[in-house]
C-alpha positions in Angstrom: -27.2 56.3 110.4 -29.0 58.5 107.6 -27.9 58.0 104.3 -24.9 59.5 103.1 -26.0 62.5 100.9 -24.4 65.1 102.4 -20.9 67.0 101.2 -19.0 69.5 103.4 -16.3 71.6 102.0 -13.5 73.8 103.5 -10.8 75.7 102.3 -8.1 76.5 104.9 -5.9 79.6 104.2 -3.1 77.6 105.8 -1.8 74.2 104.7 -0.4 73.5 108.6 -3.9 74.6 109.4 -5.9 72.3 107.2 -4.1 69.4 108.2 -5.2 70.0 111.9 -8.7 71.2 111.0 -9.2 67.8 109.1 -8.3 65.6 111.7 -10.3 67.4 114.1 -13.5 67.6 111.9 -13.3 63.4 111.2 -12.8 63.5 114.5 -15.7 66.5 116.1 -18.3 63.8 113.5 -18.8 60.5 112.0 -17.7 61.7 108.3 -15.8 60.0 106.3 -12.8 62.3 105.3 -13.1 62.1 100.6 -10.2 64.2 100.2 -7.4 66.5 102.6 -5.4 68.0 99.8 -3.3 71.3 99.3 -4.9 73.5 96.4 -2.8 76.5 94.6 -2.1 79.6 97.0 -0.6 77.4 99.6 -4.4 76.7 100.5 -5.8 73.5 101.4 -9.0 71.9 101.0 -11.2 69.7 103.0 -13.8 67.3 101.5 -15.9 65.2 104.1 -19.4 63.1 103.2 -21.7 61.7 105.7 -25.2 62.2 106.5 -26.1 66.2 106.7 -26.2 66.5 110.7 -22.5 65.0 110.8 -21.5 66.9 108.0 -22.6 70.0 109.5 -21.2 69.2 112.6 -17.7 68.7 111.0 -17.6 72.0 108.8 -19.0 73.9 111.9 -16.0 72.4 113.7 -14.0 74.3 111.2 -15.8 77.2 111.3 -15.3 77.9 115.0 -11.8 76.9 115.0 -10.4 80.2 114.9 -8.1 78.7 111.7 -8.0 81.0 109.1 -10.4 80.2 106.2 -10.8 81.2 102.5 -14.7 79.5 103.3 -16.8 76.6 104.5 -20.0 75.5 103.7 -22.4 72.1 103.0 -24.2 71.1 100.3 -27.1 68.4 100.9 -28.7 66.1 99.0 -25.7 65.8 97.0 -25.8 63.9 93.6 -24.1 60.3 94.8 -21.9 60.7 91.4 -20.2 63.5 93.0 -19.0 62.0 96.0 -18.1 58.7 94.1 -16.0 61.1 91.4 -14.3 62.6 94.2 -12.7 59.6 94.9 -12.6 58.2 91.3 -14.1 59.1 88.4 -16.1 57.2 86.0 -14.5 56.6 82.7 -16.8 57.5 79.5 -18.6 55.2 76.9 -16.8 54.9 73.5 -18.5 56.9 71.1 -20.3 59.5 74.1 -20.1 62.9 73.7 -17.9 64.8 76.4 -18.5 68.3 78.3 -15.8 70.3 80.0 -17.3 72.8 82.3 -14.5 75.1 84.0 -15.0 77.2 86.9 -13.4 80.2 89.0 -13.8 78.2 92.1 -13.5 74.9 93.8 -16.6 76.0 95.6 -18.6 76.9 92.9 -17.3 73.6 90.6 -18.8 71.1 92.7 -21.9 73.0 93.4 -22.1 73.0 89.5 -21.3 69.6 88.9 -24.0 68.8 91.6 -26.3 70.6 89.7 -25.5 69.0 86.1 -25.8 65.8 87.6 -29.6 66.6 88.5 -30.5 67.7 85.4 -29.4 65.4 83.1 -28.7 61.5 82.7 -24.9 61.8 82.2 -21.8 60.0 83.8 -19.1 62.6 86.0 -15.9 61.6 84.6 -13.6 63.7 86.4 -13.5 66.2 88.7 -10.5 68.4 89.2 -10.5 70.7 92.2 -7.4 73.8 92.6 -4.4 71.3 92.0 -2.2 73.2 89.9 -4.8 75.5 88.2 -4.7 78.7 90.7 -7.6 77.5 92.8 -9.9 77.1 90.1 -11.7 73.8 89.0 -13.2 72.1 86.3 -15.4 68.5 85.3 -15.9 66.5 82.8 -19.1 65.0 81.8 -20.2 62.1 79.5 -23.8 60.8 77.5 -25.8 61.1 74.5 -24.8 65.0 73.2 -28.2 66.4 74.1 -27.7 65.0 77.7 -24.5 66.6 77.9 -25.4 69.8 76.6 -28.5 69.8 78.9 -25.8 69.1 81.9 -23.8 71.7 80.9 -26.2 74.8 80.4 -27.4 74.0 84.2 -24.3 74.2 85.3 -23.4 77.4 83.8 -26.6 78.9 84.5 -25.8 77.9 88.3 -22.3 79.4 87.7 -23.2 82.5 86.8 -19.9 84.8 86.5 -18.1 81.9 88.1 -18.6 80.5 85.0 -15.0 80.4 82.9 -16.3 78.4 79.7 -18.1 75.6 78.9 -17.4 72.8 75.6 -19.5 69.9 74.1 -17.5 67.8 71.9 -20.0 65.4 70.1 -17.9 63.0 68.8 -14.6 63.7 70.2 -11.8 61.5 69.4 -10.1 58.6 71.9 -7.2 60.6 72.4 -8.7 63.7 73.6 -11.3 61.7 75.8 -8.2 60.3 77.5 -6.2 63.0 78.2 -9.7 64.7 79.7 -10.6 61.5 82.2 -7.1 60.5 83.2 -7.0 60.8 86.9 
Protein backbone atom coordinates (compact mmCIF):
# COMPACT_ATOMS: atom_id res chain seq x y z
CA UNK A 1 0.00 0.00 0.00
CA UNK A 2 1.38 3.69 -0.95
CA UNK A 3 1.85 5.92 1.84
CA UNK A 4 -0.93 7.61 3.37
CA UNK A 5 -0.64 11.21 2.08
CA UNK A 6 -3.73 11.64 0.61
CA UNK A 7 -7.11 13.61 2.19
CA UNK A 8 -10.57 13.37 0.54
CA UNK A 9 -13.27 15.68 1.63
CA UNK A 10 -17.07 15.76 1.10
CA UNK A 11 -19.82 17.72 2.24
CA UNK A 12 -23.28 16.13 1.85
CA UNK A 13 -26.28 18.49 1.73
CA UNK A 14 -28.16 15.80 3.67
CA UNK A 15 -27.21 14.39 7.06
CA UNK A 16 -29.28 10.92 6.19
CA UNK A 17 -27.30 11.17 3.00
CA UNK A 18 -23.83 11.56 4.46
CA UNK A 19 -24.23 8.80 6.73
CA UNK A 20 -24.89 6.41 3.71
CA UNK A 21 -22.26 8.05 1.44
CA UNK A 22 -19.62 7.37 4.18
CA UNK A 23 -20.19 3.96 4.59
CA UNK A 24 -20.26 3.39 1.10
CA UNK A 25 -16.94 5.34 0.29
CA UNK A 26 -14.92 3.21 3.35
CA UNK A 27 -16.44 0.70 1.75
CA UNK A 28 -16.07 1.50 -2.64
CA UNK A 29 -11.82 1.93 -1.11
CA UNK A 30 -9.37 1.01 1.47
CA UNK A 31 -9.56 4.62 3.37
CA UNK A 32 -9.61 4.90 6.54
CA UNK A 33 -12.76 6.99 7.52
CA UNK A 34 -10.82 10.47 10.02
CA UNK A 35 -14.04 11.97 10.66
CA UNK A 36 -18.26 11.46 9.62
CA UNK A 37 -19.67 14.41 11.33
CA UNK A 38 -22.74 16.87 10.84
CA UNK A 39 -21.55 20.56 10.19
CA UNK A 40 -24.05 23.73 10.52
CA UNK A 41 -26.95 23.78 7.82
CA UNK A 42 -28.04 20.33 8.57
CA UNK A 43 -24.87 19.42 6.36
CA UNK A 44 -22.47 16.73 6.89
CA UNK A 45 -19.01 16.20 6.31
CA UNK A 46 -16.90 13.41 5.21
CA UNK A 47 -13.14 13.17 5.96
CA UNK A 48 -11.26 9.95 4.55
CA UNK A 49 -7.15 9.54 4.32
CA UNK A 50 -5.45 6.80 2.43
CA UNK A 51 -3.12 6.69 -0.28
CA UNK A 52 -4.36 9.17 -3.37
CA UNK A 53 -5.78 6.24 -5.78
CA UNK A 54 -8.10 5.09 -2.76
CA UNK A 55 -8.88 8.32 -1.83
CA UNK A 56 -9.89 9.23 -5.16
CA UNK A 57 -11.73 6.24 -5.60
CA UNK A 58 -13.81 6.96 -2.27
CA UNK A 59 -14.68 10.73 -3.10
CA UNK A 60 -15.54 9.63 -6.67
CA UNK A 61 -17.82 7.14 -5.04
CA UNK A 62 -19.52 10.14 -3.69
CA UNK A 63 -19.47 12.10 -6.53
CA UNK A 64 -21.49 9.64 -8.67
CA UNK A 65 -23.84 8.77 -6.06
CA UNK A 66 -26.60 10.93 -7.16
CA UNK A 67 -26.55 12.28 -3.17
CA UNK A 68 -26.87 15.75 -3.07
CA UNK A 69 -23.57 17.62 -2.44
CA UNK A 70 -22.46 21.06 -1.28
CA UNK A 71 -18.77 19.62 -2.85
CA UNK A 72 -16.14 16.99 -3.05
CA UNK A 73 -12.70 17.06 -3.73
CA UNK A 74 -8.95 15.52 -2.75
CA UNK A 75 -6.12 17.08 -1.76
CA UNK A 76 -2.66 15.04 -2.15
CA UNK A 77 0.42 15.15 -0.57
CA UNK A 78 -1.21 16.31 2.40
CA UNK A 79 0.91 17.69 5.36
CA UNK A 80 0.91 14.35 7.81
CA UNK A 81 0.04 17.14 10.74
CA UNK A 82 -3.22 17.59 9.22
CA UNK A 83 -4.45 14.34 9.09
CA UNK A 84 -2.98 13.59 12.74
CA UNK A 85 -4.92 17.08 13.89
CA UNK A 86 -7.95 15.79 12.48
CA UNK A 87 -8.12 13.28 14.86
CA UNK A 88 -6.26 15.11 17.72
CA UNK A 89 -4.48 18.01 17.84
CA UNK A 90 -1.16 18.69 19.14
CA UNK A 91 -1.08 20.84 22.26
CA UNK A 92 1.40 23.96 22.09
CA UNK A 93 4.90 24.56 23.88
CA UNK A 94 4.76 26.93 26.97
CA UNK A 95 5.96 30.17 26.06
CA UNK A 96 5.19 29.57 21.80
CA UNK A 97 3.51 32.05 20.03
CA UNK A 98 -0.07 31.10 18.76
CA UNK A 99 -1.91 31.88 15.21
CA UNK A 100 -5.61 31.69 14.74
CA UNK A 101 -6.43 31.59 11.02
CA UNK A 102 -10.34 31.61 10.40
CA UNK A 103 -11.96 30.74 7.21
CA UNK A 104 -15.30 30.95 5.21
CA UNK A 105 -15.11 27.29 4.50
CA UNK A 106 -14.34 23.90 5.80
CA UNK A 107 -12.94 23.40 2.28
CA UNK A 108 -10.87 26.17 2.08
CA UNK A 109 -9.56 25.75 6.01
CA UNK A 110 -7.88 22.64 5.62
CA UNK A 111 -6.49 23.46 2.13
CA UNK A 112 -5.00 26.47 4.16
CA UNK A 113 -3.83 24.67 7.06
CA UNK A 114 -2.13 22.28 4.49
CA UNK A 115 -0.51 25.03 3.14
CA UNK A 116 0.76 26.75 6.52
CA UNK A 117 2.02 23.55 7.47
CA UNK A 118 4.52 23.57 4.28
CA UNK A 119 5.73 26.69 4.74
CA UNK A 120 6.74 26.96 8.06
CA UNK A 121 8.16 24.74 11.01
CA UNK A 122 5.08 25.04 13.33
CA UNK A 123 2.91 22.53 15.33
CA UNK A 124 -1.30 22.40 14.16
CA UNK A 125 -2.91 22.63 17.42
CA UNK A 126 -6.47 22.49 16.50
CA UNK A 127 -8.47 22.30 13.78
CA UNK A 128 -12.13 23.08 13.91
CA UNK A 129 -14.27 22.23 10.92
CA UNK A 130 -18.31 23.78 10.61
CA UNK A 131 -19.39 22.47 14.18
CA UNK A 132 -21.36 25.17 15.48
CA UNK A 133 -19.81 28.12 13.50
CA UNK A 134 -22.26 28.24 10.29
CA UNK A 135 -20.03 26.02 8.10
CA UNK A 136 -17.05 27.97 8.56
CA UNK A 137 -13.69 26.75 10.10
CA UNK A 138 -10.75 27.87 11.67
CA UNK A 139 -6.94 26.44 13.09
CA UNK A 140 -4.68 27.16 15.42
CA UNK A 141 -0.99 27.10 14.98
CA UNK A 142 2.01 27.03 17.35
CA UNK A 143 6.27 28.01 17.15
CA UNK A 144 8.71 30.54 17.46
CA UNK A 145 6.50 34.02 16.34
CA UNK A 146 8.26 34.40 13.02
CA UNK A 147 7.36 30.78 12.20
CA UNK A 148 3.92 31.40 13.02
CA UNK A 149 3.50 34.51 11.28
CA UNK A 150 5.32 32.95 8.20
CA UNK A 151 2.40 30.06 8.60
CA UNK A 152 -0.14 32.35 8.68
CA UNK A 153 0.57 34.86 5.72
CA UNK A 154 0.59 31.43 3.45
CA UNK A 155 -2.40 30.61 4.55
CA UNK A 156 -4.16 33.76 3.92
CA UNK A 157 -2.52 34.35 0.81
CA UNK A 158 -3.94 30.68 -0.25
CA UNK A 159 -7.29 31.94 1.17
CA UNK A 160 -7.77 34.70 -0.68
CA UNK A 161 -11.40 36.21 0.03
CA UNK A 162 -12.06 32.99 1.89
CA UNK A 163 -9.95 34.56 4.19
CA UNK A 164 -12.12 35.85 7.46
CA UNK A 165 -9.02 37.09 9.69
CA UNK A 166 -5.94 36.04 10.74
CA UNK A 167 -3.99 36.73 14.65
CA UNK A 168 -0.49 36.18 15.98
CA UNK A 169 -0.34 36.41 19.58
CA UNK A 170 3.46 36.36 20.57
CA UNK A 171 3.33 35.73 24.00
CA UNK A 172 -0.17 34.90 24.72
CA UNK A 173 -1.10 33.99 28.13
CA UNK A 174 -1.89 30.09 29.47
CA UNK A 175 -5.41 30.88 29.73
CA UNK A 176 -6.04 32.04 26.29
CA UNK A 177 -3.77 29.20 24.78
CA UNK A 178 -6.19 26.84 26.51
CA UNK A 179 -9.39 27.87 25.64
CA UNK A 180 -7.75 28.02 21.82
CA UNK A 181 -6.38 24.05 21.86
CA UNK A 182 -9.10 22.52 23.90
CA UNK A 183 -10.61 19.85 21.80
Amino acid sequence: MDAVDTLGVVESRSIAAGAILADGMVKAAQVELVRAATVCSGRYLILVSGDRQAVGTAVAFAQDSGRPLAGGFVISNVAPQLIAALKKGEPAGPGEAIGVVECRTVASGLSAADKALKRAFVRLCRLVTGQGILGKSYFVLSGDVASVEQACAAAKESLGRDCIETAVMPRPDAAVVRALTRT
